[in-house]
ZADOKE-83197 format. One record per residue (C-alpha): residue number from 1; x, y, z. Coordinates in steps of 0.02 Angstrom, whole numbers, plus 50000, padded with zeros to 5 digits. Example, Ala and Ser with C-alpha at 12.3 -4.5 7.8 and 13.67 -1.06 7.14 Angstrom:
BEGIN
   pos    east   north      up
     1   50615   49775   50390
     2   50684   49947   50357
//
This chain:
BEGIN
   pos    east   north      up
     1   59854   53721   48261
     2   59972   53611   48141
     3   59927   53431   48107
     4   60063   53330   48054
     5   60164   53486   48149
     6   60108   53490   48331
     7   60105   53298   48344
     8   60233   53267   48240
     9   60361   53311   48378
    10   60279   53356   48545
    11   60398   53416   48677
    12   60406   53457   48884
    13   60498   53590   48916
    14   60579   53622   49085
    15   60616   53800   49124
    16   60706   53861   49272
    17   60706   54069   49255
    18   60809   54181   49352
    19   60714   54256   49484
    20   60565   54140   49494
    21   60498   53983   49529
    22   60512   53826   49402
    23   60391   53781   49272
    24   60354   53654   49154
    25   60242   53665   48998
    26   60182   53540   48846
    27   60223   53607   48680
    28   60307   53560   48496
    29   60489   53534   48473
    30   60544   53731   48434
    31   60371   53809   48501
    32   60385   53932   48642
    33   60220   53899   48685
    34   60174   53887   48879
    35   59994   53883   48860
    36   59877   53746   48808
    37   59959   53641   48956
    38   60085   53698   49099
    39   60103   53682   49283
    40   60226   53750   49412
    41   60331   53703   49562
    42   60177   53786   49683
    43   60051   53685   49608
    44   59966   53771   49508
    45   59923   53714   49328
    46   59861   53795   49178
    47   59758   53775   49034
    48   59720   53906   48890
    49   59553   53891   48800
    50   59496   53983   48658
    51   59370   54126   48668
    52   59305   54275   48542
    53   59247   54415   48603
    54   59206   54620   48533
    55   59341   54655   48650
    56   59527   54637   48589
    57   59663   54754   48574
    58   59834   54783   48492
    59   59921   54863   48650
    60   59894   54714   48782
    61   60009   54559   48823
    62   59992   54435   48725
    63   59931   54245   48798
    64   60096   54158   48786
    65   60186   54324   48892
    66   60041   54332   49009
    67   60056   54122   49051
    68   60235   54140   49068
    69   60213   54264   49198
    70   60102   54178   49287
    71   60180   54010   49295
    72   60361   54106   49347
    73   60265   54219   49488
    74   60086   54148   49543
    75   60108   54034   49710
    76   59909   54068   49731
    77   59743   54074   49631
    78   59732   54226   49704
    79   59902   54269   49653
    80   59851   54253   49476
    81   59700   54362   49497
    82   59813   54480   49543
    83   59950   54477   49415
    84   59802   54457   49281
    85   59733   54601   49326
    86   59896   54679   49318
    87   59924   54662   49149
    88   59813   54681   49030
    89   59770   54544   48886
    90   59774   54596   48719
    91   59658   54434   48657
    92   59513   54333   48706
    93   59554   54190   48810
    94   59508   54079   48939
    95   59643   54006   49081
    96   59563   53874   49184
    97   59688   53899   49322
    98   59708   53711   49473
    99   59782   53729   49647
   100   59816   53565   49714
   101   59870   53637   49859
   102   59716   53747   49874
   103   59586   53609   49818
   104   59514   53713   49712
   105   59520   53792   49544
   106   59459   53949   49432
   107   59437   54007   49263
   108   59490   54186   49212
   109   59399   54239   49082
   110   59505   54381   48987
   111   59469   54501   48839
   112   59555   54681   48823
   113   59433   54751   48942
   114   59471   54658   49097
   115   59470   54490   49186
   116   59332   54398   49263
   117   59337   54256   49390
   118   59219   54105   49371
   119   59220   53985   49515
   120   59158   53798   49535
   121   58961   53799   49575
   122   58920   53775   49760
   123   58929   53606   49818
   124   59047   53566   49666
   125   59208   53483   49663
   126   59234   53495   49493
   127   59264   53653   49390
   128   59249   53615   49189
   129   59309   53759   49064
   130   59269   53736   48883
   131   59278   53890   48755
   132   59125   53990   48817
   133   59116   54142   48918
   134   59018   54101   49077
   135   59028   54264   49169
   136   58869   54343   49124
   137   58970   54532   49076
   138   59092   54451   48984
   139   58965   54341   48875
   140   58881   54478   48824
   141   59001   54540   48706
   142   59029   54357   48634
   143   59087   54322   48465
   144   59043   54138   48429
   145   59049   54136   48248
   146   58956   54011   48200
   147   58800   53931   48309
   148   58914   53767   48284
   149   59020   53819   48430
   150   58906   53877   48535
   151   58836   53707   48508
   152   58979   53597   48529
   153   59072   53695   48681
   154   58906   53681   48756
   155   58867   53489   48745
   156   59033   53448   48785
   157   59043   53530   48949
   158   58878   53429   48977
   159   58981   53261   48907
   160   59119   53306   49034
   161   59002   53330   49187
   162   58888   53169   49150
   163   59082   53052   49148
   164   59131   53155   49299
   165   58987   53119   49408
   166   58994   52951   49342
   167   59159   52931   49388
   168   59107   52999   49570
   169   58998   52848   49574
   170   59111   52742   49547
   171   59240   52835   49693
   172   59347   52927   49577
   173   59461   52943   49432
   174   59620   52870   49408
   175   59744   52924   49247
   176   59671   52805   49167
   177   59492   52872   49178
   178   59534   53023   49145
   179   59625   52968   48992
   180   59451   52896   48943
   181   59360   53056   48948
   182   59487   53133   48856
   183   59447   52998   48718
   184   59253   52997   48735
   185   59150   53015   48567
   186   58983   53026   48625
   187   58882   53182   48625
   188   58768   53192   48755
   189   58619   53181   48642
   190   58639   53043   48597
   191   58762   52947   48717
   192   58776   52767   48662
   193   58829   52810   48482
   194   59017   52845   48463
   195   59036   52974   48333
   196   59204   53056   48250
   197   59152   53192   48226
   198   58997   53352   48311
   199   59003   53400   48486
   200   59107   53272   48578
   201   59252   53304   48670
   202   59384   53188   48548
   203   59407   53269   48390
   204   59503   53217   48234
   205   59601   53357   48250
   206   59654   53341   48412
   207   59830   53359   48416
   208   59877   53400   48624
   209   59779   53266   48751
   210   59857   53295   48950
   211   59849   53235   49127
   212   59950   53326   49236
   213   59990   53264   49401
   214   60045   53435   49495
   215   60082   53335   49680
   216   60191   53181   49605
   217   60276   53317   49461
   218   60196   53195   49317
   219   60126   53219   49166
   220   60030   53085   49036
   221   60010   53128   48866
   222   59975   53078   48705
   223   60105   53036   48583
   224   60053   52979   48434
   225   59981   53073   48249
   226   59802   53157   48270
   227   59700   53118   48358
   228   59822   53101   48485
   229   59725   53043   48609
   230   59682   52852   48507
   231   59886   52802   48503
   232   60007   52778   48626
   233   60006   52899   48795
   234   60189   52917   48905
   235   60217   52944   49060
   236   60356   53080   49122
   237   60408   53091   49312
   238   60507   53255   49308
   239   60631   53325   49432
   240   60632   53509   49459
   241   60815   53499   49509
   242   60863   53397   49346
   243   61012   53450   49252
   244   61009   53569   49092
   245   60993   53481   48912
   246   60875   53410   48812
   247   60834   53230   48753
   248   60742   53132   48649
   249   60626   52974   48717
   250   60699   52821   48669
   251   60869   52864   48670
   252   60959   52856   48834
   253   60930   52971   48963
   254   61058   53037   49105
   255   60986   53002   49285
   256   61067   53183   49316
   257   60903   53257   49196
   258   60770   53190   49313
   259   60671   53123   49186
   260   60583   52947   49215
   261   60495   52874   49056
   262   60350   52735   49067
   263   60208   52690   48951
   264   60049   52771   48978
   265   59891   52696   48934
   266   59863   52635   48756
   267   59684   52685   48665
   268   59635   52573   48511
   269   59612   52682   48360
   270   59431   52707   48313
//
C-alpha cells in the first residue's frame, strides 16, 4: 500500500511490552503495522505475504494482532505453530517465519480454516515464500485472481532460487548480495534482459525492501521514493536496552537510544 505514503516516511519501531520479550518491526511513521518486516529478541523474524483464499472470516484475529503476538511470545518455530494454531486468522496470509538460532525457517500458511506448515525441501538451506499457497490442502481453495499472479509469484520464486544457488557458488551472500536480489529485474525467462516491469522480484511499486540481521540486532533498508530498493539503503544497529523516544535520522541521536546509523549500500536508479 501507499506510494508517496509508505516511503515517504518509513519508520523502526522499538517496542518493549509488559510481560514479553522485545520486538522490533519496519513500518511508516504513524502505522501500527508489525508485519511486512519484524524480528524479536529470540531470533526469530517475520515476514507477511499476501495470499487469497475461499476461506476468510469476520470473527478471527486479524494479521497485525496475530504478528504482534507472536513476536511478544514465540521463542521457537515451534512456538509459533503453537500460538498460530491458537488463534485463529480471520484473513489469508502467509508468515515466512527465520530462527537464527534454530537454522532453520517455515512458512505458515493461514486462512480462517486453519494453519499449515511448509518446510524447506530436503537437502535445502534455503526456504523462499512468495504469495502462493504451497501446501497442497490449502492451495486447493486458492483465489489467484488473475492468471498474472499465479504467473509472477511463480517465476519469481524461480528468480530467487537461480541468485541463491548462484550465490552458493560463489560461498555465500553478504548484505550486499542480498541487497542485489532484492533489486534484480530479470525474469527467469528471459534472464539477461532487465525489465521494469512482469514477473521479477523489483517492482515499481515497491515501497518496503529489508535485510534483517537477527544475531548482530541490524537491519538494512531502503530509504528512498518507490522503488525503494534503486536509492539509498541505511543501516540501523539497535539496542534492545535503548532508552524510550523517538528520532529522526539525520538529526542527532542520544547514545542512551541505542541506535547506530551508517549508509547502506547505494543502487543506481534504473
Amino acid at each position: 500500500p501507499g506510494i508517496g505514503v509508505w516511503d515517504a516516511a518509513p519508520a523502526v519501531v522499538v517496542c518493549h511490552p509488559t510481560g514479553g520479550q522485545r520486538y522490533a518491526f519496519i513500518t511508516t511513521r504513524g502505522g501500527d503495522t508489525p508485519v511486512v518486516t519484524v524480528w524479536n529478541e529470540a531470533g526469530l523474524t517475520f515476514t507477511s505475504h499476501t495470499r487469497f483464499h475461499r476461506e476468510v472470516g469476520f470473527d478471527g484475529a486479524t494479521v497485525v494482532d496475530l504478528v504482534h503476538g507472536l513476536a511478544m511470545q514465540a521463542e521457537t518455530l515451534a512456538d509459533v505453530e503453537r500460538l498460530l494454531r491458537a488463534r485463529a486468522s480471520a484473513s489469508t496470509w502467509g508468515l515466512a517465519v527465520s530462527s537464527w538460532r534454530e537454522g532453520t525457517a517455515r512458512s505458515f500458511e493461514l486462512h480462517r480454516g486453519g494453519v499449515a506448515v511448509v518446510a524447506p525441501r530436503p537437502g535445502e538451506d534455503h526456504l523462499i515464500v512468495a504469495n502462493r499457497y504451497r501446501d497442497p490442502a490449502m492451495a486447493a481453495g486458492e483465489v489467484t485472481a488473475t492468471p498474472a499472479w499465479a504467473l509472477h509469484s511463480d517465476r519469481r520464486e524461480l528468480r530467487l532460487a537461480a541468485l541463491i544457488a548462484q550465490a552458493r557458488r560463489a560461498g555465500g551472500a553478504d548484505v550486499d548480495a542480498l541487497v542485489a536480489m532484492l533489486t534484480d529485474r530479470c525474469d527467469p525467462d528471459a534472464p539477461t534482459v532487465p525489465r521494469q516491469l512482469g514477473a521479477v522480484l523489483a517492482q515499481p511499486c515497491q515501497v518496503h525492501s529489508v535485510v534483517v540481521e537477527p544475531a548482530r540486532n541490524q537491519v538494512t533498508l531502503g530509504a528512498a521514493a518507490a522503488p525503494v530498493g534503486d536509492g539509498a539503503w541505511t543501516t540501523l544497529t539497535l539496542a534492545w536496552d535503548g532508552v524510550p523516544g523517538a528520532w529522526e535520522l539525520g538529526a542527532a541521536i542520544p547514545a542512551a537510544a541505542g541506535i547506530a546509523v551508517a549508509p547502506g549500500p547505494t543502487r543506481p536508479r534504473a
